[in-house]
PDB file with one MODEL, atoms N, CA, C and O in Angstrom:
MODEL        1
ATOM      1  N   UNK A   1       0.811  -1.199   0.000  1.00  0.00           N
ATOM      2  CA  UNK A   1       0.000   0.000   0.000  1.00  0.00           C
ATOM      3  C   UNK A   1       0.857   1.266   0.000  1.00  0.00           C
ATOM      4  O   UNK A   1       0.491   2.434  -0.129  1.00  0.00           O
ATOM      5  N   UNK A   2       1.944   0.821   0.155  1.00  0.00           N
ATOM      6  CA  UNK A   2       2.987   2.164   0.737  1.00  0.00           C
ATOM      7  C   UNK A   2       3.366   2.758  -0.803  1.00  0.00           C
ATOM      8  O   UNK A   2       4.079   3.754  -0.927  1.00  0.00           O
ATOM      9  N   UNK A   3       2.861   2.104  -1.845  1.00  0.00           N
ATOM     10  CA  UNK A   3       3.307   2.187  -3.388  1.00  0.00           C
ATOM     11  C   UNK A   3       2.399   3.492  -4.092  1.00  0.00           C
ATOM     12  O   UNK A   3       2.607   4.160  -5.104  1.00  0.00           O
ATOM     13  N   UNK A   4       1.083   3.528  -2.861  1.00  0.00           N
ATOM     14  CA  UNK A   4      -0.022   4.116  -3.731  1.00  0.00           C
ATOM     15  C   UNK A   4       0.035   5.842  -3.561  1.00  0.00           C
ATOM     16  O   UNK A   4      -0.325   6.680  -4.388  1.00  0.00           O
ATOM     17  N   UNK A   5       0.766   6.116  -1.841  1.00  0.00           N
ATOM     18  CA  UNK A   5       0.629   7.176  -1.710  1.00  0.00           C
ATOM     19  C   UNK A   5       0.886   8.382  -2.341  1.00  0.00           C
ATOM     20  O   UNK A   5       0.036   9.272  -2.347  1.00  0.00           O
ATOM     21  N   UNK A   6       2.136   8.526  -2.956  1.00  0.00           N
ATOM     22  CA  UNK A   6       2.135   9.860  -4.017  1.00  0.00           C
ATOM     23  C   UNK A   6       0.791   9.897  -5.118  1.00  0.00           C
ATOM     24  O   UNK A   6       0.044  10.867  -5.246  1.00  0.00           O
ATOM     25  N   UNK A   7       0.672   8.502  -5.929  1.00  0.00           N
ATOM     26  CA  UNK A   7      -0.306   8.530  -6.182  1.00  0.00           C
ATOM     27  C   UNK A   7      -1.983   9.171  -6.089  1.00  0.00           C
ATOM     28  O   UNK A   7      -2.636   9.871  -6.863  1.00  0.00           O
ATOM     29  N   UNK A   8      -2.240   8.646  -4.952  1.00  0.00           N
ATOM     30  CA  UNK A   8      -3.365   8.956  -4.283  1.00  0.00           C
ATOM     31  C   UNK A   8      -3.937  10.769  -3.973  1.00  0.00           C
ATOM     32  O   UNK A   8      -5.027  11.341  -3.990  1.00  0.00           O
ATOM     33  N   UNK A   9      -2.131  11.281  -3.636  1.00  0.00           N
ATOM     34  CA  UNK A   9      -2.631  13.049  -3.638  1.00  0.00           C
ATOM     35  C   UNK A   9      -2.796  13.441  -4.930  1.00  0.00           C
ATOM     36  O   UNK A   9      -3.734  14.191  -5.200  1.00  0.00           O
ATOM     37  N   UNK A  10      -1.898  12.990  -5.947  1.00  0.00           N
ATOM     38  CA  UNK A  10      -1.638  13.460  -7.231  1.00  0.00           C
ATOM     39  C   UNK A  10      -3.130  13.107  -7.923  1.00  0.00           C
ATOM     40  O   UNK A  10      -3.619  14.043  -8.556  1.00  0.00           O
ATOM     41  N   UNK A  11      -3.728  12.145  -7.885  1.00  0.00           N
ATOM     42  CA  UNK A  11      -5.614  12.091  -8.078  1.00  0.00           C
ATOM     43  C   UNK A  11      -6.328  13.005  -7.392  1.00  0.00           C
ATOM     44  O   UNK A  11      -7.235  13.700  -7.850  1.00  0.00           O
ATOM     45  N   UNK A  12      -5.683  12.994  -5.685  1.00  0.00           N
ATOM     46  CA  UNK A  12      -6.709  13.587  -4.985  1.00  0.00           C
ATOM     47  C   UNK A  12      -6.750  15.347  -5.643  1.00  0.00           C
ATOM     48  O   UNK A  12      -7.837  15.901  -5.803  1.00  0.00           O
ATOM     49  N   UNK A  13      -5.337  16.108  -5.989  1.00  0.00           N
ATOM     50  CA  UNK A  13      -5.101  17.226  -6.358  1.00  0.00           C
ATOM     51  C   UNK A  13      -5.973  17.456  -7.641  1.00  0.00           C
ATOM     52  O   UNK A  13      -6.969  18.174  -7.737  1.00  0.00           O
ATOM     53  N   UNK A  14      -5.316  16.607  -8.705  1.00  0.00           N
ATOM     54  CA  UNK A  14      -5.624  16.678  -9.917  1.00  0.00           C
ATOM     55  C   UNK A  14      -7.875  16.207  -9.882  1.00  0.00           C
ATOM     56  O   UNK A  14      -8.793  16.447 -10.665  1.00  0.00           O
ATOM     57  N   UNK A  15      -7.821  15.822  -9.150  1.00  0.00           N
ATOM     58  CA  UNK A  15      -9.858  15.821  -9.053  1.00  0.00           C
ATOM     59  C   UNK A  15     -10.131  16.636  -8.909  1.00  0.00           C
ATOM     60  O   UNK A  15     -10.828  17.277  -9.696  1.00  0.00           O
ATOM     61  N   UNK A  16      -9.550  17.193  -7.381  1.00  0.00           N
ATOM     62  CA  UNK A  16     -10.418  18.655  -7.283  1.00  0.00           C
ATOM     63  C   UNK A  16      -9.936  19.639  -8.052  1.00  0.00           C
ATOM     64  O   UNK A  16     -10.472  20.725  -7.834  1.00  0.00           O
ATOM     65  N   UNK A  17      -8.876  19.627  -9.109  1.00  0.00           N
ATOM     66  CA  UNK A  17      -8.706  21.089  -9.110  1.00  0.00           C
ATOM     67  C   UNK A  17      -9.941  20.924 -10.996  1.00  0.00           C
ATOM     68  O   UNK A  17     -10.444  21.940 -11.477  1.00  0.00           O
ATOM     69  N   UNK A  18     -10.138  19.481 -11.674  1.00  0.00           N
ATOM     70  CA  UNK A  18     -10.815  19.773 -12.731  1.00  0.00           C
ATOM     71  C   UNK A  18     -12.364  19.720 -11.529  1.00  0.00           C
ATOM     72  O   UNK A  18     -13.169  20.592 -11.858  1.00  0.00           O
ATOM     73  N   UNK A  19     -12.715  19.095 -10.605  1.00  0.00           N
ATOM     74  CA  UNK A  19     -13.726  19.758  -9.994  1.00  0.00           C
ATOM     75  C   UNK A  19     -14.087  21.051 -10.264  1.00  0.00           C
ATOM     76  O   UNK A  19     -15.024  21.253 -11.036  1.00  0.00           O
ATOM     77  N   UNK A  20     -13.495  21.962  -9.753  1.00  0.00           N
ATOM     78  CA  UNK A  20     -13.707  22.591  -9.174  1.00  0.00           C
ATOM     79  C   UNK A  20     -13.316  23.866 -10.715  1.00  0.00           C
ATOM     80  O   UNK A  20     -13.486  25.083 -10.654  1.00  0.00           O
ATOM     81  N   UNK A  21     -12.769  23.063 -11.978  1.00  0.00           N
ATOM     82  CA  UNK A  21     -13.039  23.992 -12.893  1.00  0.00           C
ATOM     83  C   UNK A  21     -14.664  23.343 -13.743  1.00  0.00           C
ATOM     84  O   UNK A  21     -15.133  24.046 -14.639  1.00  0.00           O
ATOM     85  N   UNK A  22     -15.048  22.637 -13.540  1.00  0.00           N
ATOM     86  CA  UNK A  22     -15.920  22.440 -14.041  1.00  0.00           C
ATOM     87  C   UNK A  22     -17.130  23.070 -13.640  1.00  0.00           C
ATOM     88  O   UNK A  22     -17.919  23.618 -14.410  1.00  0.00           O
ATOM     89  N   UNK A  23     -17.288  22.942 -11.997  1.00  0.00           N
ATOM     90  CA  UNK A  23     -18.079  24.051 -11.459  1.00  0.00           C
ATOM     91  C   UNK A  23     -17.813  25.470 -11.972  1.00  0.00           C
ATOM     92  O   UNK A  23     -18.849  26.127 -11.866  1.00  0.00           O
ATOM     93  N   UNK A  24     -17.009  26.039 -12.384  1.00  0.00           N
ATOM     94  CA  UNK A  24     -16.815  26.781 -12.502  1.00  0.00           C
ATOM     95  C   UNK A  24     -16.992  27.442 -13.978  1.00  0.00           C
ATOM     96  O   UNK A  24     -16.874  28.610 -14.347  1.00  0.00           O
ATOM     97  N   UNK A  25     -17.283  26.387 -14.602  1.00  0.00           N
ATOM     98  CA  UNK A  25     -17.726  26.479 -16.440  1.00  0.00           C
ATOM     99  C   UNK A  25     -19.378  26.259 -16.055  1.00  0.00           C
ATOM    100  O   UNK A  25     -20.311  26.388 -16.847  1.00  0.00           O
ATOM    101  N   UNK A  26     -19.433  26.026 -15.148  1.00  0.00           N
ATOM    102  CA  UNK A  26     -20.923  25.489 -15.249  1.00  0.00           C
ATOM    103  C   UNK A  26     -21.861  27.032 -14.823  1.00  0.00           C
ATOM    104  O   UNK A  26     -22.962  27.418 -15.217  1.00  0.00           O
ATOM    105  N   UNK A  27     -20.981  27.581 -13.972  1.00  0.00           N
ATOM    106  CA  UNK A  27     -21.492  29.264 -13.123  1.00  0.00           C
ATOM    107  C   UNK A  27     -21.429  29.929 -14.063  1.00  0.00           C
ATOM    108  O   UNK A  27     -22.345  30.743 -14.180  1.00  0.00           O
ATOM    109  N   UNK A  28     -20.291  29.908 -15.217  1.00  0.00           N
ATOM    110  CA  UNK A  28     -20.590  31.016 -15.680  1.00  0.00           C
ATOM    111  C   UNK A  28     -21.325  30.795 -17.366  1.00  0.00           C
ATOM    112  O   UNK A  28     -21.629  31.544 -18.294  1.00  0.00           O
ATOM    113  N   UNK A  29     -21.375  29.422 -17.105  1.00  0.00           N
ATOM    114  CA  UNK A  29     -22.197  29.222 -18.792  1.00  0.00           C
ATOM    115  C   UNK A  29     -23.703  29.520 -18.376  1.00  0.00           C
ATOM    116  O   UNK A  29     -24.507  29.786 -19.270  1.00  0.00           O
ATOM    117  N   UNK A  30     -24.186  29.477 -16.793  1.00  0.00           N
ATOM    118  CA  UNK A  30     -25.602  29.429 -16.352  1.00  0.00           C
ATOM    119  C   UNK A  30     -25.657  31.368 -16.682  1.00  0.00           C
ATOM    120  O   UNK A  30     -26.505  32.005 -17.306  1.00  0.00           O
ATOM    121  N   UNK A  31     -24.656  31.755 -16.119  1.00  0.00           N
ATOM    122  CA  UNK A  31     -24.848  33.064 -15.862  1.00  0.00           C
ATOM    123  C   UNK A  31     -24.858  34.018 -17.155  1.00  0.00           C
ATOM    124  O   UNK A  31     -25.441  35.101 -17.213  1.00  0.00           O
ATOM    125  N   UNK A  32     -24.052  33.375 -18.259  1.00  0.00           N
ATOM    126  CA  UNK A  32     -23.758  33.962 -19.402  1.00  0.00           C
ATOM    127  C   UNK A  32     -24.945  34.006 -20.500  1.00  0.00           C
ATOM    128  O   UNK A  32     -24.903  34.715 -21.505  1.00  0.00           O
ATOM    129  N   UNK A  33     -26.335  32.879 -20.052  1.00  0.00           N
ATOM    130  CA  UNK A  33     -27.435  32.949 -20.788  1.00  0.00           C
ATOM    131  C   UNK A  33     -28.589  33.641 -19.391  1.00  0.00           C
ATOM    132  O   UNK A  33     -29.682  33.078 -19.331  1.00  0.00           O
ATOM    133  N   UNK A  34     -28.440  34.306 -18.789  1.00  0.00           N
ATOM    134  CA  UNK A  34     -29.160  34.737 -17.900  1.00  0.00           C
ATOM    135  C   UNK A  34     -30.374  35.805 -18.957  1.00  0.00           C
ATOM    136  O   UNK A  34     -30.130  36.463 -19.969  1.00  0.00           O
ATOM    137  N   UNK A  35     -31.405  35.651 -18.367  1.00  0.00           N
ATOM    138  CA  UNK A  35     -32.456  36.512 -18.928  1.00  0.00           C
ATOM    139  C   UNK A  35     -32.323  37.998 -18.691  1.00  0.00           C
ATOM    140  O   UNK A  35     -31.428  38.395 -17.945  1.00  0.00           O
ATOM    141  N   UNK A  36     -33.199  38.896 -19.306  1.00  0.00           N
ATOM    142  CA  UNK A  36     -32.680  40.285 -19.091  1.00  0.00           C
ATOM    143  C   UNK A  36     -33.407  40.459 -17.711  1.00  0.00           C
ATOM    144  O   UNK A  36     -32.898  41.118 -16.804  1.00  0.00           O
ATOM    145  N   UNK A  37     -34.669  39.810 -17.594  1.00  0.00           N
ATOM    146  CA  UNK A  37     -34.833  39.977 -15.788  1.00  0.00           C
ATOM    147  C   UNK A  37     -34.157  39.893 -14.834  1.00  0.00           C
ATOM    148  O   UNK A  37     -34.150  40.729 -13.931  1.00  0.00           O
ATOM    149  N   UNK A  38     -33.296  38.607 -14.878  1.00  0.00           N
ATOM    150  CA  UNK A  38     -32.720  37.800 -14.254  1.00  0.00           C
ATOM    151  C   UNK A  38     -31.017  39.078 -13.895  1.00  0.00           C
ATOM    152  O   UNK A  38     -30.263  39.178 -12.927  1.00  0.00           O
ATOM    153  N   UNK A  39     -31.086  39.788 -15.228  1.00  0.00           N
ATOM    154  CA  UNK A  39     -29.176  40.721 -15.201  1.00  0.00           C
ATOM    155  C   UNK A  39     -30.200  41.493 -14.069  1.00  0.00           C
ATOM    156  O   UNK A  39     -29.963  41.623 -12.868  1.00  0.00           O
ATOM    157  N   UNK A  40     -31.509  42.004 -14.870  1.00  0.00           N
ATOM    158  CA  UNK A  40     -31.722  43.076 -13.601  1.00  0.00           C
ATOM    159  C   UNK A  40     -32.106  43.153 -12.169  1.00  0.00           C
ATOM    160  O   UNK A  40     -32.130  44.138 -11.431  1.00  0.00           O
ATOM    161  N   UNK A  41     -32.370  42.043 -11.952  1.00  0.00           N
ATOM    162  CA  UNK A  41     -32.679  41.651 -10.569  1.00  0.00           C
ATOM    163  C   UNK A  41     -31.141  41.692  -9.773  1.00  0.00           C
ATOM    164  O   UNK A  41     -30.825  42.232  -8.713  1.00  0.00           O
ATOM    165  N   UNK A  42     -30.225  40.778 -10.880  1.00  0.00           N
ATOM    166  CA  UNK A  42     -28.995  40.801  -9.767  1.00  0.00           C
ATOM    167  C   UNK A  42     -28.325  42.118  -9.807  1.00  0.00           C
ATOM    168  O   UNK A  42     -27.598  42.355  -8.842  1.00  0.00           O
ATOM    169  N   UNK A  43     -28.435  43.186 -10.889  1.00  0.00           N
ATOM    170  CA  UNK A  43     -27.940  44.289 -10.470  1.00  0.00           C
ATOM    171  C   UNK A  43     -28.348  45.488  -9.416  1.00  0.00           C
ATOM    172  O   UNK A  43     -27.588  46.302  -8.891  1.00  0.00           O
ATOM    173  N   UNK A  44     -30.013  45.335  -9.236  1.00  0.00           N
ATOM    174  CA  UNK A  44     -30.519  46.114  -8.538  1.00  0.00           C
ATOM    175  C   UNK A  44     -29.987  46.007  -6.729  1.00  0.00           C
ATOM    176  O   UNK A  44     -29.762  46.829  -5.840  1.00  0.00           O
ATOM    177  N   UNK A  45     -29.960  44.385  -6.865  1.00  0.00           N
ATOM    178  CA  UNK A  45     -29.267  43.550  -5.406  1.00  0.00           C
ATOM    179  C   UNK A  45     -27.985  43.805  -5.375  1.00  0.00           C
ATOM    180  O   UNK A  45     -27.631  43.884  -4.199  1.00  0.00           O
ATOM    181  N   UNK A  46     -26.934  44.008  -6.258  1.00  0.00           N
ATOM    182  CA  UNK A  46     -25.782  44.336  -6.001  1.00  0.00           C
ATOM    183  C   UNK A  46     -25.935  46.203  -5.992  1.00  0.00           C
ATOM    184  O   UNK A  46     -24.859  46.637  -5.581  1.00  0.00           O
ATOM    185  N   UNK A  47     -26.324  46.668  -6.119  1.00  0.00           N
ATOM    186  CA  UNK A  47     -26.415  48.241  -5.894  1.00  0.00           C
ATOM    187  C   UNK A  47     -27.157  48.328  -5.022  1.00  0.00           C
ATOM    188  O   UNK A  47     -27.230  49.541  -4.822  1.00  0.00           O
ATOM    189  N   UNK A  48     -27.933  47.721  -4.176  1.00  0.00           N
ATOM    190  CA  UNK A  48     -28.026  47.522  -2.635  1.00  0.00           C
ATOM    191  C   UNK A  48     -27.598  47.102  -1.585  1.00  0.00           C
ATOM    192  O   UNK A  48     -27.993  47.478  -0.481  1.00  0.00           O
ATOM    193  N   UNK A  49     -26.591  46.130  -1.824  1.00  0.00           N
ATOM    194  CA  UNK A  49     -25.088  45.960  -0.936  1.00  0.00           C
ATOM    195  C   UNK A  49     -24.652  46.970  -1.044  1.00  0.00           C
ATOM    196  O   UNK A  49     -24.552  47.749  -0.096  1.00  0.00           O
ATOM    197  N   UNK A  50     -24.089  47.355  -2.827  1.00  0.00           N
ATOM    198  CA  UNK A  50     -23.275  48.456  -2.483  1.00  0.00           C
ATOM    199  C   UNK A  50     -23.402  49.728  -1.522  1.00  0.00           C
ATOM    200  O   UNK A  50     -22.409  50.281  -1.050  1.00  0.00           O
ATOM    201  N   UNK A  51     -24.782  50.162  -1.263  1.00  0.00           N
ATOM    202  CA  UNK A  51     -25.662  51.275  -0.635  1.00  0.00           C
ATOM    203  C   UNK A  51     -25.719  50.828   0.907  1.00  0.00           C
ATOM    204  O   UNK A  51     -25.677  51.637   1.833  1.00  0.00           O
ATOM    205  N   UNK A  52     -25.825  49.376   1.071  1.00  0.00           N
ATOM    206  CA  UNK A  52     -26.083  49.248   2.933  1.00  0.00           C
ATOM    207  C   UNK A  52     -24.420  48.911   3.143  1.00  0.00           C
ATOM    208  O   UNK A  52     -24.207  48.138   4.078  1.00  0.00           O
ATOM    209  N   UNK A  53     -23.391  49.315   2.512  1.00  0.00           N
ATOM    210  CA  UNK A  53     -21.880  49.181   2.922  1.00  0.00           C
ATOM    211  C   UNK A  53     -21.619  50.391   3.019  1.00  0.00           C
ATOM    212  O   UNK A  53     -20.918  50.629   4.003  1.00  0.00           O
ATOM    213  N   UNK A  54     -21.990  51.619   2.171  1.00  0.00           N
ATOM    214  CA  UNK A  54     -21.491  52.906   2.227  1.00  0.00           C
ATOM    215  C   UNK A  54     -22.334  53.494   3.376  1.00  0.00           C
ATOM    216  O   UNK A  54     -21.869  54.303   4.180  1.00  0.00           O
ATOM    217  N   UNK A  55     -23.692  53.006   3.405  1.00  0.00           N
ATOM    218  CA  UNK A  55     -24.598  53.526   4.978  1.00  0.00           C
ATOM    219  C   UNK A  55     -23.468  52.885   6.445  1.00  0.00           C
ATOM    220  O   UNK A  55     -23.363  53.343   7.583  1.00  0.00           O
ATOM    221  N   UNK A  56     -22.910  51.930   5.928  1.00  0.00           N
ATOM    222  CA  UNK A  56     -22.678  51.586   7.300  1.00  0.00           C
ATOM    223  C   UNK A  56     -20.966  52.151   7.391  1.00  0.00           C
ATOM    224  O   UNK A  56     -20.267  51.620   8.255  1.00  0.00           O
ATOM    225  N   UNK A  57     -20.537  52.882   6.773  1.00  0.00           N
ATOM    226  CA  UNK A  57     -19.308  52.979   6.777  1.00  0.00           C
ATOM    227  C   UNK A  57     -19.032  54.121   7.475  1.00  0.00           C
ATOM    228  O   UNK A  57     -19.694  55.057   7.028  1.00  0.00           O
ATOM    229  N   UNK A  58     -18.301  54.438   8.421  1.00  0.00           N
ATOM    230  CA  UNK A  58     -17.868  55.546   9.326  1.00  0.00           C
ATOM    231  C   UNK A  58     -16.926  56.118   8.427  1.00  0.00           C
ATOM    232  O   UNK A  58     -15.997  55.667   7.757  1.00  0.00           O
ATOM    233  N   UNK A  59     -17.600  57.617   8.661  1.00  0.00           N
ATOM    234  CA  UNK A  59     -16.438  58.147   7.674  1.00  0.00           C
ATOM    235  C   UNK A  59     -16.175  59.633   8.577  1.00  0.00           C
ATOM    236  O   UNK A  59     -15.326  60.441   8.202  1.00  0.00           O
TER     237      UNK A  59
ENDMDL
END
């Protein structure tokens, strides 16, 4: 068993890292056909973070 270990990270590395690009083709192929509702909903929500960060910011 002592044969497998380099092995075993070099899968374990090499999985997650196409994991974790595949998720990552998958976010932005979902996001890249998004409806025009769908852009405006998430922009209105991100310009309302942006607005309750500058309310809360001591200046």
């Amino acid at each position: 068993m002592d044969f497998l270990g380099p092995y075993f990270w070099l899968f374990a590395v090499l999985g997650g890292a196409i994991i974790l690009g595949l998720a990552m083709a998958f976010g932005m192929r979902r996001s890249a056909h998004a409806t025009p509702r769908e852009k405006a909903v998430t922009e209105a929500a991100t310009r309302a973070d942006y607005a309750k960060e500058d309310a809360e910011r001591p200046d």
